[in-house]
MIKE-573286 format. One record per residue (C-alpha): residue in three letters; residue number from 1; x, z, y. Coordinates in nm, 4 decimals, padded with zeros to 6 digits. Layout:
MIKE-573286
R residu num       xx       zz       yy
R    ALA NUM        X        Z        Y
...
//
This chain:
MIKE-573286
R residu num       xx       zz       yy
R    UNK   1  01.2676 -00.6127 -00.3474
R    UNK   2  00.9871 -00.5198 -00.3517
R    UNK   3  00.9527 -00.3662 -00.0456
R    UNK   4  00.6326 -00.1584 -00.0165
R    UNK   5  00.5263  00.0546  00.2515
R    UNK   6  00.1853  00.2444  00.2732
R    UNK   7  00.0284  00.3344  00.6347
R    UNK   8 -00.1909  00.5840  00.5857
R    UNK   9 -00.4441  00.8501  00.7758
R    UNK  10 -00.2735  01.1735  00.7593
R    UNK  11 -00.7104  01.3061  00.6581
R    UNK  12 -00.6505  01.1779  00.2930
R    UNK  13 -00.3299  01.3688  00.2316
R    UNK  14 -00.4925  01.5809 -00.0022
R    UNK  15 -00.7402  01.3296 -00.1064
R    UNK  16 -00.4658  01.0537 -00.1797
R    UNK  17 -00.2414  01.1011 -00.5586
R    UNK  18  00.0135  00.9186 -00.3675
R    UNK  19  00.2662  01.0169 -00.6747
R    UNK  20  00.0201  00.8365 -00.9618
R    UNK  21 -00.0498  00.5544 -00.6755
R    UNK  22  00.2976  00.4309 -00.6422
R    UNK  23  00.3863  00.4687 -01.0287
R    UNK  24  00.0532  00.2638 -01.1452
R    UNK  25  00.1742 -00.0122 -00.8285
R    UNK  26  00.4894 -00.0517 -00.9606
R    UNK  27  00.3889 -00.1311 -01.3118
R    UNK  28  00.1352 -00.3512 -01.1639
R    UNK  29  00.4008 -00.5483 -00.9248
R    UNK  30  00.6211 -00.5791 -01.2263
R    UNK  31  00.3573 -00.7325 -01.4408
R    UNK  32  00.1916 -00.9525 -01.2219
R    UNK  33  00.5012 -01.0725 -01.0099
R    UNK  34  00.7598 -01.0186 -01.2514
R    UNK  35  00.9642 -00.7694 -01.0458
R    UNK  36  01.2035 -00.5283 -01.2134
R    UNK  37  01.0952 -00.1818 -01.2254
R    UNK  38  01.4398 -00.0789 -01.0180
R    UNK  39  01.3818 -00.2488 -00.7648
R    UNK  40  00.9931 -00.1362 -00.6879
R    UNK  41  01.0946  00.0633 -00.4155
R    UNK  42  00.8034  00.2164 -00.1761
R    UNK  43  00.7348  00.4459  00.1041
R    UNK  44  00.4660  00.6351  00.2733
R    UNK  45  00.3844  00.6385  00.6114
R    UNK  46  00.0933  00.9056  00.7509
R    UNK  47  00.0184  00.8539  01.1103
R    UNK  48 -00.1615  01.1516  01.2864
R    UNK  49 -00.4186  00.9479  01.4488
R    UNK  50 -00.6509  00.6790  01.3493
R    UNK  51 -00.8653  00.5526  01.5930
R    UNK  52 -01.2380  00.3174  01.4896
R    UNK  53 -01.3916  00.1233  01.6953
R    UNK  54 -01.5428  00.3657  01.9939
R    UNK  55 -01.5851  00.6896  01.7775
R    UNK  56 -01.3777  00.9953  01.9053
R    UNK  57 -01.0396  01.0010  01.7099
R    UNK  58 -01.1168  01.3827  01.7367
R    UNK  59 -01.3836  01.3479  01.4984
R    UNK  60 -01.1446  01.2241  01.2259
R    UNK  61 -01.4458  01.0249  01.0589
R    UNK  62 -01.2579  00.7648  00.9409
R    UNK  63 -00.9243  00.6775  00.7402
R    UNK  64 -00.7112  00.3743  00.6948
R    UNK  65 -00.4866  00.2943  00.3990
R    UNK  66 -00.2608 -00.0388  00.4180
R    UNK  67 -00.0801 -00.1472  00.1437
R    UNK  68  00.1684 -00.3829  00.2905
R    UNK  69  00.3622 -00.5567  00.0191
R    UNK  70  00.7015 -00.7809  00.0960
R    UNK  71  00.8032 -00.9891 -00.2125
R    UNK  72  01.1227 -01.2125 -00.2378
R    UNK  73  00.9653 -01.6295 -00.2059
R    UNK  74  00.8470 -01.7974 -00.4690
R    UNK  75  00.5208 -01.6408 -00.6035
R    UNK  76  00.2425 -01.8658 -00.5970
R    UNK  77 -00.0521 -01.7443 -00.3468
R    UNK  78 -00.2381 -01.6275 -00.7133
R    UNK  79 -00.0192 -01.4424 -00.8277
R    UNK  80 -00.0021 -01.2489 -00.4407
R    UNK  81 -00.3285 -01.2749 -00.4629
R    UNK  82 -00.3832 -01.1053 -00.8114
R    UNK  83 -00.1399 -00.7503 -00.6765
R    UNK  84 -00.3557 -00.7730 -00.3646
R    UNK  85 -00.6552 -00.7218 -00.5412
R    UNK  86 -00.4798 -00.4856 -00.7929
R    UNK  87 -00.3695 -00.2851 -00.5393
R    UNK  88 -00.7132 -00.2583 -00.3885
R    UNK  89 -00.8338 -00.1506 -00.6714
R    UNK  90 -00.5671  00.1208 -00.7208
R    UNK  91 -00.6493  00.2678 -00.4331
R    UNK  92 -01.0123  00.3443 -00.5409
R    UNK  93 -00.9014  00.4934 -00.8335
R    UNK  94 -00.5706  00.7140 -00.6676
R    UNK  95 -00.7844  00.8031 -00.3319
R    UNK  96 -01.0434  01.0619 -00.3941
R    UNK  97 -01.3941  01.1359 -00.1571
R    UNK  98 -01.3362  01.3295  00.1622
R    UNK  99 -01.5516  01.3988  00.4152
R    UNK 100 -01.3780  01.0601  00.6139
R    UNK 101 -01.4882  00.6834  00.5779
R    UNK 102 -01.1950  00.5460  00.4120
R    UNK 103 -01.1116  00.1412  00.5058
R    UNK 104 -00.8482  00.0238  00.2862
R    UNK 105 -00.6488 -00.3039  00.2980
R    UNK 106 -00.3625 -00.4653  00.1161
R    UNK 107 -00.1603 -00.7655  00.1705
R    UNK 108  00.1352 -00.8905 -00.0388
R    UNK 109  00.3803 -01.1168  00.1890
R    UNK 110  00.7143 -01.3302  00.1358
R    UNK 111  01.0276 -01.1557  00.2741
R    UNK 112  01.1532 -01.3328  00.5639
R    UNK 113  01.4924 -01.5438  00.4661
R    UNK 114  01.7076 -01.3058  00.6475
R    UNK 115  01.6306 -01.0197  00.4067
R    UNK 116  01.9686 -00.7991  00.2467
R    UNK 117  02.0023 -00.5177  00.1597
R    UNK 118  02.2167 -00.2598 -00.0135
R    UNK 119  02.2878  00.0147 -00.2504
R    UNK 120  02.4859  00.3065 -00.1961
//
Protein backbone atom coordinates (compact mmCIF):
# COMPACT_ATOMS: atom_id res chain seq x y z
CA UNK A 1 0.00 0.00 0.00
CA UNK A 2 -0.34 2.24 -1.90
CA UNK A 3 -1.25 0.64 -4.81
CA UNK A 4 -1.12 2.91 -7.88
CA UNK A 5 -1.64 2.07 -11.33
CA UNK A 6 -1.67 4.58 -14.33
CA UNK A 7 -3.81 3.71 -17.65
CA UNK A 8 -2.55 5.58 -20.13
CA UNK A 9 -2.75 6.34 -24.19
CA UNK A 10 0.24 4.79 -25.61
CA UNK A 11 0.21 8.82 -27.98
CA UNK A 12 1.76 10.53 -24.81
CA UNK A 13 4.64 8.12 -24.37
CA UNK A 14 6.97 10.62 -25.33
CA UNK A 15 4.94 13.43 -24.11
CA UNK A 16 4.44 11.84 -20.52
CA UNK A 17 7.90 12.15 -17.77
CA UNK A 18 6.37 9.12 -16.37
CA UNK A 19 9.85 8.75 -14.25
CA UNK A 20 9.45 12.54 -12.52
CA UNK A 21 5.46 11.69 -12.41
CA UNK A 22 5.64 8.77 -10.15
CA UNK A 23 8.59 10.23 -7.91
CA UNK A 24 6.65 13.78 -7.33
CA UNK A 25 3.21 11.20 -6.57
CA UNK A 26 4.88 9.42 -4.14
CA UNK A 27 6.10 12.31 -2.12
CA UNK A 28 2.73 13.71 -2.52
CA UNK A 29 0.84 10.33 -1.23
CA UNK A 30 3.27 10.29 1.63
CA UNK A 31 2.54 13.79 2.68
CA UNK A 32 -0.94 14.06 2.29
CA UNK A 33 -1.96 10.41 3.39
CA UNK A 34 0.83 9.65 5.49
CA UNK A 35 2.07 6.61 3.54
CA UNK A 36 5.65 5.43 3.84
CA UNK A 37 7.77 6.10 0.97
CA UNK A 38 8.48 2.02 0.67
CA UNK A 39 5.53 1.18 0.22
CA UNK A 40 4.44 3.81 -2.75
CA UNK A 41 4.55 1.26 -5.18
CA UNK A 42 3.11 2.14 -8.89
CA UNK A 43 2.77 0.91 -12.34
CA UNK A 44 2.09 1.98 -15.82
CA UNK A 45 -0.24 0.70 -18.05
CA UNK A 46 -0.27 2.06 -22.02
CA UNK A 47 -3.10 0.65 -23.95
CA UNK A 48 -2.73 0.86 -27.83
CA UNK A 49 -6.08 2.19 -28.44
CA UNK A 50 -8.21 4.87 -27.05
CA UNK A 51 -11.36 5.32 -28.46
CA UNK A 52 -13.74 9.13 -27.92
CA UNK A 53 -16.92 9.36 -28.37
CA UNK A 54 -17.58 8.68 -32.39
CA UNK A 55 -14.13 10.01 -33.69
CA UNK A 56 -12.01 7.35 -35.60
CA UNK A 57 -9.55 5.71 -33.05
CA UNK A 58 -7.31 5.88 -36.24
CA UNK A 59 -7.06 9.45 -35.90
CA UNK A 60 -5.40 9.17 -32.46
CA UNK A 61 -6.88 12.74 -31.51
CA UNK A 62 -7.31 12.09 -28.18
CA UNK A 63 -5.49 10.59 -24.96
CA UNK A 64 -6.57 9.36 -21.61
CA UNK A 65 -4.52 9.29 -18.41
CA UNK A 66 -6.16 7.61 -15.14
CA UNK A 67 -4.60 7.79 -12.06
CA UNK A 68 -6.26 5.11 -10.08
CA UNK A 69 -5.12 5.23 -6.49
CA UNK A 70 -5.94 2.20 -3.79
CA UNK A 71 -5.16 3.31 -0.18
CA UNK A 72 -5.42 1.03 2.98
CA UNK A 73 -9.12 2.46 5.03
CA UNK A 74 -9.12 5.07 7.12
CA UNK A 75 -8.38 8.37 5.27
CA UNK A 76 -11.01 10.78 5.56
CA UNK A 77 -12.75 11.65 2.01
CA UNK A 78 -10.36 15.18 2.34
CA UNK A 79 -7.56 13.90 2.65
CA UNK A 80 -8.50 11.39 -0.75
CA UNK A 81 -9.73 14.20 -1.93
CA UNK A 82 -6.61 16.51 -1.47
CA UNK A 83 -4.05 13.47 -3.61
CA UNK A 84 -6.90 13.45 -6.13
CA UNK A 85 -6.54 16.87 -6.88
CA UNK A 86 -2.70 16.70 -6.38
CA UNK A 87 -2.44 14.18 -8.68
CA UNK A 88 -4.42 16.10 -11.25
CA UNK A 89 -2.37 18.62 -11.01
CA UNK A 90 0.81 16.51 -11.45
CA UNK A 91 -0.21 15.41 -14.42
CA UNK A 92 -0.33 18.93 -16.02
CA UNK A 93 2.91 19.59 -14.98
CA UNK A 94 4.65 15.76 -15.94
CA UNK A 95 2.45 15.51 -19.36
CA UNK A 96 3.72 17.77 -22.03
CA UNK A 97 1.52 19.21 -25.43
CA UNK A 98 1.14 16.75 -28.27
CA UNK A 99 -0.69 17.00 -31.12
CA UNK A 100 -3.66 14.71 -29.02
CA UNK A 101 -6.50 16.12 -26.67
CA UNK A 102 -5.39 14.79 -23.47
CA UNK A 103 -8.51 13.89 -20.74
CA UNK A 104 -7.04 13.10 -17.53
CA UNK A 105 -8.70 11.67 -14.37
CA UNK A 106 -7.69 10.51 -10.95
CA UNK A 107 -9.41 8.78 -8.21
CA UNK A 108 -7.94 7.68 -4.85
CA UNK A 109 -10.04 4.55 -3.39
CA UNK A 110 -10.01 2.30 -0.08
CA UNK A 111 -8.49 -1.18 -0.64
CA UNK A 112 -11.05 -3.73 -0.41
CA UNK A 113 -10.71 -5.76 3.15
CA UNK A 114 -9.37 -8.75 1.46
CA UNK A 115 -6.16 -6.97 0.40
CA UNK A 116 -2.41 -8.98 1.25
CA UNK A 117 0.23 -8.97 -0.11
CA UNK A 118 3.88 -9.93 -0.01
CA UNK A 119 7.52 -9.37 -0.34
CA UNK A 120 9.96 -11.53 -1.79
Amino acid sequence: MPQITIDYSDIVENAFDREGFARALHEATVEIAAAKPEACKTQFRPSALTAYGYQDPAEHGHAVVHVTVGLLAGRSDATKAKLTETALELLREHVGEGAFALHASAEVRDLDPSYRKFDR
